[in-house]
N, C-alpha and C positions, 0 to 999 in steps of 0.2 A: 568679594563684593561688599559694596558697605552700604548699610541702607540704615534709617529715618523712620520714626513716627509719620506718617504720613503719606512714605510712599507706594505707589502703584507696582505691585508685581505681578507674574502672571506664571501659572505652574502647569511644569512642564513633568515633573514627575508626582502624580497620583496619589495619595495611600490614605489610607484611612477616611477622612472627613473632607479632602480634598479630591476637587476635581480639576481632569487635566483641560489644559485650554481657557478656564477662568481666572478674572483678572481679582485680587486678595488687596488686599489695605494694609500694609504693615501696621501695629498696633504696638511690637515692642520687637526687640531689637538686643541677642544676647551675644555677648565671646569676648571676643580681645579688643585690643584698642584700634587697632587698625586697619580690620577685619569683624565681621561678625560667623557666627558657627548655623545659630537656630533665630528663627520669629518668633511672633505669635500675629495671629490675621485677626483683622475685626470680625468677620465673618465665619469664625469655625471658633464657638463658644461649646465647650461640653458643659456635662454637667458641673465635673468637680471646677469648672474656667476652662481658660483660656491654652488651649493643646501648642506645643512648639512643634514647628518643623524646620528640620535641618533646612538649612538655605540652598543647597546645591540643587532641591527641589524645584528653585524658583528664576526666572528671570527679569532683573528691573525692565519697568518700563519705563522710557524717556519719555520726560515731558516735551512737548511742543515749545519751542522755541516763541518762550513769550515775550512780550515787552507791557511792561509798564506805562502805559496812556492818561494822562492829563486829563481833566475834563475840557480845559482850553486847547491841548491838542487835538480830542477827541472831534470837536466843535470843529478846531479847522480842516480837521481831513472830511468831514463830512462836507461842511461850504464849499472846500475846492472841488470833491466829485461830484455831489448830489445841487443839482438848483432845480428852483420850481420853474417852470416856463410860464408863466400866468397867462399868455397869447393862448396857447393852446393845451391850458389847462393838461398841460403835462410832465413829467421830468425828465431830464435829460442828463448826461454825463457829462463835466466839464472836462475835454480831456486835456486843456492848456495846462491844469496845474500837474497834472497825473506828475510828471516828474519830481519836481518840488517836495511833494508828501511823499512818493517811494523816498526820497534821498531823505527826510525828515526821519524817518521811520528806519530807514539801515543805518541809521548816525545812532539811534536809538539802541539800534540793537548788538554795535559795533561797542558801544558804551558797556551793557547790560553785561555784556561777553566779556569784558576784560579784568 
């Protein structure tokens, strides 16, 4: 497994400072080029720093399949779903565009993925 500054793990085996079922911050990241051996978590600071744990302790968590939004794309998937009804001071869903912005949005994602 190869992990990152940054990324979300979550441990699955216990020891010392660690508890199991909580999710850790990668903070540093040690071994080989291809692979990593040991961490170190933002969250389990001793005295003398920063404790390493072997990684087999740990498994990544995936991020959620994000996309990166525009403030102008932002704008228009909000116009296509959300209008104000000003008659009866309410809102309502447009759902004429609903298609439109899903396909805007998996065009987006189809991109981000390749």
């Amino acid at each position: 497994m190869t992990l990152k500054t940054g990324d979300k793990v979550i441990c699955i085996d216990a020891t010392g400072y660690l508890v199991e079922g909580e999710t850790y911050t990668v903070k540093e990241a040690f071994g080989g080029v291809t692979s990593h051996n040991s961490i170190t978590v933002d969250e389990c600071v001793v005295d003398a720093g920063f404790k390493s744990y072997r990684i087999d302790r740990f498994e990544k968590i995936q991020p959620p399949n994000l996309v990166a939004i525009s403030n102008d794309d932002l704008e228009f998937i909000l116009d296509a779903f959300v209008a104000l009804d000003y008659y009866s001071e309410g809102t309502y869903i447009n759902i004429a565009n609903y298609s439109r912005v899903v396909d805007k949005i998996e065009g987006q994602i189809k991109t981000n993925n390749n």
